[in-house]
C-alpha positions in Angstrom: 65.1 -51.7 4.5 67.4 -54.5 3.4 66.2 -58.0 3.1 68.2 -59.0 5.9 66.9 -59.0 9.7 69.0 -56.5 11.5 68.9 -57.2 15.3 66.9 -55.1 17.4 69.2 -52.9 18.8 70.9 -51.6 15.5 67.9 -50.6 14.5 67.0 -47.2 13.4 63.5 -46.0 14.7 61.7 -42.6 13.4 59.6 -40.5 16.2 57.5 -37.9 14.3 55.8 -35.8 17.7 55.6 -32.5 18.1 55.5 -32.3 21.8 58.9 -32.3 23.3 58.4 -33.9 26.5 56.6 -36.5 24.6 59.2 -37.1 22.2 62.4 -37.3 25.1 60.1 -39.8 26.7 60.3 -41.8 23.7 63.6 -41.6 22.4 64.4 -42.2 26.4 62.9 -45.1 26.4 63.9 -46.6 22.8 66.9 -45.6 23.6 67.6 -47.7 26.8 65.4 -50.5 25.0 68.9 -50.6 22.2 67.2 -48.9 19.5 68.7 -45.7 17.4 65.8 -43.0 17.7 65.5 -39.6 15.5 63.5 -36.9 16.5 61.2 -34.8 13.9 59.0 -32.1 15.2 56.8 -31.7 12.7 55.0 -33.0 9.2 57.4 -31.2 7.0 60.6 -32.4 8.7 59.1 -36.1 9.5 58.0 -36.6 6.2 61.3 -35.9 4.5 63.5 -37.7 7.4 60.9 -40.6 6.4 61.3 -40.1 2.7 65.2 -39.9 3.1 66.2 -42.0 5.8 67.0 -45.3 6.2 64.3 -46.4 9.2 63.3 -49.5 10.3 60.1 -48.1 12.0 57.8 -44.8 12.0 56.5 -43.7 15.2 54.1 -41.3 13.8 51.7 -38.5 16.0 48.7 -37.6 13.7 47.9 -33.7 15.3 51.0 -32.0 13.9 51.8 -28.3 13.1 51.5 -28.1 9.5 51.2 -31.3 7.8 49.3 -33.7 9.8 50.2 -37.3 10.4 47.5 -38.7 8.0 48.9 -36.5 4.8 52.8 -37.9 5.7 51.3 -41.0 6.0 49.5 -41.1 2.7 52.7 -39.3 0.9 55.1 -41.5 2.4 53.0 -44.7 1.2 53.2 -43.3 -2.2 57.0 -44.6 -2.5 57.9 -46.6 0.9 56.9 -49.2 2.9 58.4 -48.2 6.4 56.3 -50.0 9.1 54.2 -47.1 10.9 53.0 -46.9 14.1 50.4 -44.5 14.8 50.6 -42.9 18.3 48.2 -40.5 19.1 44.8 -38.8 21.3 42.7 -39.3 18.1 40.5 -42.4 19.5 37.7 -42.6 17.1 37.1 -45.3 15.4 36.8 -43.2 12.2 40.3 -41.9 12.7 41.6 -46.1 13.0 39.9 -47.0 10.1 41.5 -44.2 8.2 44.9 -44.8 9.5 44.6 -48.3 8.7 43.4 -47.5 4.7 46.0 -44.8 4.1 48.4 -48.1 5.3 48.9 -47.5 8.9 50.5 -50.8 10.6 49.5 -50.5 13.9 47.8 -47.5 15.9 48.1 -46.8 19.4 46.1 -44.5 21.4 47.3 -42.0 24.1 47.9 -42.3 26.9 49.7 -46.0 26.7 52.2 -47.7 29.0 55.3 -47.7 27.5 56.3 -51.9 27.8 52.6 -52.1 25.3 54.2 -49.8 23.0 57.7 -51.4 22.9 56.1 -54.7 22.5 54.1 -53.7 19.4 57.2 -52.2 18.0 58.9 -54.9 18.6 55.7 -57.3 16.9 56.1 -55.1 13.6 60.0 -55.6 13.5 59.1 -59.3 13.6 56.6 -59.4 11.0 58.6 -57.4 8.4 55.9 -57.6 6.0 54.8 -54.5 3.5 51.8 -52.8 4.0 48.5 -53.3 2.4 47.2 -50.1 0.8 44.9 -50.7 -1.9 41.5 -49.5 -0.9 40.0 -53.0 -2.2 40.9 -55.7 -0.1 40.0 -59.6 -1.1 40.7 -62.8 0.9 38.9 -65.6 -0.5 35.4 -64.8 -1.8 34.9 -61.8 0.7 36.0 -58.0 -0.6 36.0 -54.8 1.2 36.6 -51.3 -0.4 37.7 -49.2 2.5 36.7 -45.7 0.2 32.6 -47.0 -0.3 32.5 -48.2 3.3 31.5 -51.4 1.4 31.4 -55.6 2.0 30.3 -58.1 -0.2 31.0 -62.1 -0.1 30.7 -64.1 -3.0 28.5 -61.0 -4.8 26.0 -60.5 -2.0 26.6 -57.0 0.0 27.0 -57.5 3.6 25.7 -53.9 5.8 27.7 -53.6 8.5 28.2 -50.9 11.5 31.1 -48.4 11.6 32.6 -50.4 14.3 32.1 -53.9 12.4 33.7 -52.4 9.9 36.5 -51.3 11.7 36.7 -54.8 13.2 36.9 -56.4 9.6 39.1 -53.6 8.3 41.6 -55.2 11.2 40.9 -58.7 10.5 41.7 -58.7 6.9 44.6 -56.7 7.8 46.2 -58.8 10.0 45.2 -61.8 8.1 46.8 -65.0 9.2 47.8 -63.2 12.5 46.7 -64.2 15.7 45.2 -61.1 17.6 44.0 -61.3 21.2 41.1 -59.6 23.0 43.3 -57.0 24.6 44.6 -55.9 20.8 41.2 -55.9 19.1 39.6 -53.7 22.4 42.6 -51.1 21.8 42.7 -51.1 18.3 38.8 -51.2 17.8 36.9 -49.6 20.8 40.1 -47.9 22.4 39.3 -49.7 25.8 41.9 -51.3 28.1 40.5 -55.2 28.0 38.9 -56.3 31.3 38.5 -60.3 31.4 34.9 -59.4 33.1 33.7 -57.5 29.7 32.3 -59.5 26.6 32.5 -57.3 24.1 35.0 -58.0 21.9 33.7 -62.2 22.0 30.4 -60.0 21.2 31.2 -58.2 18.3 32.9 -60.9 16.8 29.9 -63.0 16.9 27.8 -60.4 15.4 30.4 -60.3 12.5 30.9 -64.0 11.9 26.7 -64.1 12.1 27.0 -61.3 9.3 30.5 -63.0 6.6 30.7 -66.5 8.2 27.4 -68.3 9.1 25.9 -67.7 5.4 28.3 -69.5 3.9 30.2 -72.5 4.1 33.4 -71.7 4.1 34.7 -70.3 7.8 37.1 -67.3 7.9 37.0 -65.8 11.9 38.8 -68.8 14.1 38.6 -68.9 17.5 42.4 -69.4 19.3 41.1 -71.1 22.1 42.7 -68.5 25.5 44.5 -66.4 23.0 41.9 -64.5 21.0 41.0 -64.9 17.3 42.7 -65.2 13.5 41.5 -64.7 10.5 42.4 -66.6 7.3 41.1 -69.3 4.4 41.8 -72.7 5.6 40.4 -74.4 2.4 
């Protein structure tokens, strides 16, 4: 993709799903929304229309006949930086984290409403920003390797839960961005956010209790009625 911002609607979108109905929906959809969508039915075929093609943005199902859509993710990392979006059932928490460490941008769960997943799209056109994917990730004195399942701050190990983790894998991801409840819940727990529900102000206690409260320096920042950001602010 060139250095320079194309607007929205001459931009070229890649939808890698191997259910038909799923995919007209889409391209529908993207389509009436002014973008230029492609249509790959499987791993094979999406991965060399990814490798080839000139795409703003990779819609990307992960169950897909043949190659599945964590292998074209990992191959296609190995030489381009395409924004991905995963779309897909896969809800576990396991399955996030991995898309996230192979370089996944965002990941969206099925079933979705369509306006969420336009909106994300339309976040990661915005951000234009490459993709982390080393498996060691450092901001300030806090490192995670995404392959040991590992934390440590300033030297000291840090055990966290799969789901922390996940949460952190997230944060550092998105560092410097600001992420409300609603994004965390569906990214993290896969749950559509209710205002009456706690747990996302919850887990992020636990974590800042866990990286934060030891030591002086703060990194998880409340966004008072928006959600939370994480970043150094020496």
């Amino acid at each position: 993709m060139s250095g320079v911002r194309k607007p929205f609607k001459n931009m070229k979108i890649l939808l890698i799903e191997d259910e038909a109905s799923a995919a007209a929906y889409l391209k529908q959809g993207l389509t009436e929304s002014g973008f230029t969508a492609e249509i790959a039915t499987n791993g094979s075929d999406g991965l060399h229309a990814a490798m080839n093609g000139d795409h703003d943005l990779v819609v990307l199902d992960v169950m897909l006949p043949g190659i599945d859509g964590f292998a074209v993710l990992s191959a296609l990392r190995t030489s381009k930086q395409t924004p991905v979006l995963m779309l897909t059932a896969r809800s576990k928490v396991d399955d996030k984290v991995k898309g996230f460490d192979l370089g996944a941008d965002d990941y969206l769960v099925k079933p979705f409403q369509f306006p969420e997943l336009l909106a994300r799209i339309r976040a990661l056109l915005k951000r234009g920003t490459k993709v982390a994917t080393d498996d060691v990730l450092r901001i300030a004195d806090l490192e995670i390797d995404s392959v040991k399942h590992r934390a440590t701050r300033a030297g000291q190990r840090i055990d966290l839960s799969a789901k922390e983790f996940a949460l952190l894998v997230l944060f550092m991801r998105r560092n410097g961005e600001v992420l409300s409840r609603t994004q965390i819940a569906s990214l993290v727990w896969d749950i559509n956010f209710d205002s009456d529900t706690n747990v996302v102000d919850v887990a992020v206690r636990r974590l800042r209790i866990k990286i934060d409260d030891p030591f002086e320096t703060k990194l998880i920042h409340t966004v008072r009625g928006v959600g939370y950001v994480f970043e150094h602010r020496p």
